[in-house]
N, C-alpha and C positions, 0 to 999 in steps of 0.2 A: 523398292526394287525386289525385294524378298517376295512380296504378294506375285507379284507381276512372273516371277521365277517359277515359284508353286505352282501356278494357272498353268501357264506352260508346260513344264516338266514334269507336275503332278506328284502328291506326295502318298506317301502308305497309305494311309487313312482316306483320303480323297478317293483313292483309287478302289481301296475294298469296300467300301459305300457305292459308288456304280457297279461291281460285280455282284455285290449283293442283291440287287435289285433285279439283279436278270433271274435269279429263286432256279427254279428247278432246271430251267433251262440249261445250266449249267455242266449236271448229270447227265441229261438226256439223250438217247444218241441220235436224233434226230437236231438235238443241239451242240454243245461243245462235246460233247460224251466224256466226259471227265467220268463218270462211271463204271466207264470199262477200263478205264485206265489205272484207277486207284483199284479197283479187284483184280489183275494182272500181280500189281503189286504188292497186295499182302497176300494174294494165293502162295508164298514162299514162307511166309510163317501161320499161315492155316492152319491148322488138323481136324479129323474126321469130329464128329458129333459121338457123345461116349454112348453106351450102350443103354443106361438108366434117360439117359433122351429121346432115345428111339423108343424105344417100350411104350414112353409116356406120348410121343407123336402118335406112335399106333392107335393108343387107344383115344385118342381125341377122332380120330381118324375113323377109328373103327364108330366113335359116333355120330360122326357127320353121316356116313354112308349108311347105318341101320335106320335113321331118319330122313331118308332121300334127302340130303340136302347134296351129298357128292355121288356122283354113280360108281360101278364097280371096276371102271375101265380107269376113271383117277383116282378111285382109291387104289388102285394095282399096280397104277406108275407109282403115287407117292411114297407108296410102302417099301417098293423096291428102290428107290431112289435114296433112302434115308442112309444108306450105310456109305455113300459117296458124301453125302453132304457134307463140306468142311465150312467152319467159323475159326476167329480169331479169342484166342485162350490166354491169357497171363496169367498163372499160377493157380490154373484150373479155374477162373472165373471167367464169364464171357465177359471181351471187352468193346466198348465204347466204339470204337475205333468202327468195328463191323458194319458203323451205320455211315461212317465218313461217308462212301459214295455215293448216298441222295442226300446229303445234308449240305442245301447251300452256302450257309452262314461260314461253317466250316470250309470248305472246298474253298468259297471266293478268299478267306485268309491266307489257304495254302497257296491258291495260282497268284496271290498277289504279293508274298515272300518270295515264289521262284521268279515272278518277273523280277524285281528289284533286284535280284542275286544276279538276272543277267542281265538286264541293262547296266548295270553296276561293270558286269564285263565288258561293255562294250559291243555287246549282241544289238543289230540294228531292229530285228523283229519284235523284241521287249521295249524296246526303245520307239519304236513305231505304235507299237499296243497303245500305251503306257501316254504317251504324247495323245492318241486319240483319243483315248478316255478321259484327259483331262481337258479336253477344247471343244467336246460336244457333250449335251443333252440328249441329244439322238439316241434314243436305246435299238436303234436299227442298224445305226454307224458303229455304233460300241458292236456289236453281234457280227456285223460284216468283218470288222477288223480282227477280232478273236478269230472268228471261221477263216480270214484267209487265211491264217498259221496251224490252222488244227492239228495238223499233219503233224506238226510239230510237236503239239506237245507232250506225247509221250516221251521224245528224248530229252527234252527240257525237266521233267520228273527225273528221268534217270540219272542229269547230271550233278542233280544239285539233292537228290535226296541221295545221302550214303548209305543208307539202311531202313528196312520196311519199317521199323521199329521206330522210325523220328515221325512217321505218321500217327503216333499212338499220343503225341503232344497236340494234334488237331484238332482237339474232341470236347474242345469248353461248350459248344451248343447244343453239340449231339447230349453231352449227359445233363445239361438245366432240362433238354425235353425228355429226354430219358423219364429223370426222376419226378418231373411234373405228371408225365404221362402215366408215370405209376402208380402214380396221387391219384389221380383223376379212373384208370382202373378200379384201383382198392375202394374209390367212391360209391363206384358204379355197381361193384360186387357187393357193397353192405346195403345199400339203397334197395339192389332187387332183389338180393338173398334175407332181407329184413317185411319183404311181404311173404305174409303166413303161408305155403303154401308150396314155397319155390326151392327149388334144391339147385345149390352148382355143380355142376356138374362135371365143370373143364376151366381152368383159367390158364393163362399163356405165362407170358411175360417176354423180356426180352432174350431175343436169339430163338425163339421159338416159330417153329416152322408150321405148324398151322394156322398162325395167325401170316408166315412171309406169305402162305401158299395160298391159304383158302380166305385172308383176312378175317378171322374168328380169335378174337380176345376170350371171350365168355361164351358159356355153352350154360343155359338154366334149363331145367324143368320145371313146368307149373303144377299145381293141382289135381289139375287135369290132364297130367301126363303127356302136354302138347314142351315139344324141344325146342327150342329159340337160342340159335347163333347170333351173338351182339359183336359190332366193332364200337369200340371204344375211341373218341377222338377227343382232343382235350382244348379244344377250342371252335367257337361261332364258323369261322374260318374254315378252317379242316373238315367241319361237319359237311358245309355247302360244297368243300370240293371234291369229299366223298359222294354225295350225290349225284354231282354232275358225273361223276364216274360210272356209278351204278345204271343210270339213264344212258349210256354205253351201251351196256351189257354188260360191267363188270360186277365184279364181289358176288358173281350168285348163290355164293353158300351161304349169303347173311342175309339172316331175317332181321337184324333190327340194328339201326343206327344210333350210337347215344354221345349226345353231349352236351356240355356245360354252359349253362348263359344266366350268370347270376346267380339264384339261389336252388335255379331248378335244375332238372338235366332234361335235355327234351329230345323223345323216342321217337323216332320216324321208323317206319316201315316200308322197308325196299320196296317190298310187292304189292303194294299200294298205296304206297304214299302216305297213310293217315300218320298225322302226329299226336303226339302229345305232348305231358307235361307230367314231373312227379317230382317231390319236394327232395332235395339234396340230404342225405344223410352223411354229416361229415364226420 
């Protein structure tokens, strides 16, 4: 009778396993937009970006644009925009939290703690959720079901989160890729700053707004005095759907795509596609 119960009623884990799977959709505002939702509510403990941030934006900034990779009409916005730009701070360190709004893994944790707090009440809309996600496979059903309540759920955040600061316990996925992705950085920086000839020139990291802006991790010089913007991804995965991105139109300030597959890292070129291959310097 317990199985039979679960199936029906659905339990934690069953349930953040289906919303996991729905990935970025999640975020997106053309999907649940749980993105605008969760940035509403830490823009209350925000603050501006300090002034040794800006400095350092400018001059990544001020590189893009001396090497056409950005014109002077967005480097004009961006420059001026930087003293508005707020992040999330705890004790003067950028925190984790700041990336909660596109990080599926997280977010399905969170929407799937407030459902349960209100079905738990007695709410028929969680309770409706909650019941259809556990009696289909349908990821179209699951999607219709969330989308009829959407409206909803930013009071459903309001009522059951007491403070912007309990969203700061969301963040176990955000920081494994955080610091994987810094790994895979730092790789990427010794690999092409270890051929004779290259100088870096720019590296980001996290909270860093030429990389939110213009997608630019790395900025190298070669030899030959030619400037090359890299976005850094740290998986097969994220490579291909930065690509499909770029075949958009998007990320046009990046010349080169890198990522990991094995022992190599392999460089693709937005603006024409060629790849390659170069041995991983760990």
């Amino acid at each position: 009778m317990k199985l039979i119960k679960e199936q029906i009623e659905g339990d934690p884990e069953s349930i953040f396993n289906e919303l996991n799977k729905l990935k970025s959709w999640l975020s997106r505002s053309d999907g649940l937009g749980l993105q605008s939702i969760i940035d509403n509510i830490l823009e209350n403990i925000k603050t501006n970006i300090g002034e040794n941030d800006i400095k350092k934006y400018i001059m990544g900034a001020d590189i893009l644009k001396d090497n056409g990779k950005i014109n002077d009409y967005t480097y004009n916005n961006f420059v001026k925009s930087l003293p508005n730009k707020r992040l999330v701070y705890i004790d003067d360190e950028w925190h984790p939290v700041n990336k909660l709004n596109t990080n599926f893994s997280d977010l399905a944790k969170l929407l799937t703690d407030f459902l349960f707090l209100s079905k738990n009440n007695g709410r028929p809309a969680a309770t409706e959720i909650i019941n259809t996600i556990s009696n289909t496979e349908n990821e179209d059903e699951i999607k219709q079901v969330l989308l009829k309540y959407k409206d909803n759920l930013s009071g459903l955040f309001k009522q059951y989160l007491k403070s912007p600061n309990e969203l700061l316990d969301y963040t176990s996925n955000v920081r494994r890729n955080s610091e994987w992705g810094e790994k895979i950085e730092n790789e990427v920086a010794n690999t092409i700053g270890s051929i004779p000839g290259y100088e870096l020139l720019y590296q980001g990291g996290d909270g860093d707004f030429i990389d939110m802006i213009f997608s630019t991790d790395l900025i190298f010089k070669s030899s030959r005095g030619e400037v090359k913007t890299i976005q850094v991804k740290s998986s097969e995965g994220q490579g291909e759907s930065f690509k499909k991105d770029v075949s958009k139109g998007k990320h046009k300030a990046v010349d080169l795509l890198i990522y990991p597959i094995k022992d190599v890292f392999v460089i693709y070129s937005t603006k024409d596609g060629d790849t390659k291959t170069i041995k991983r310097k760990r």
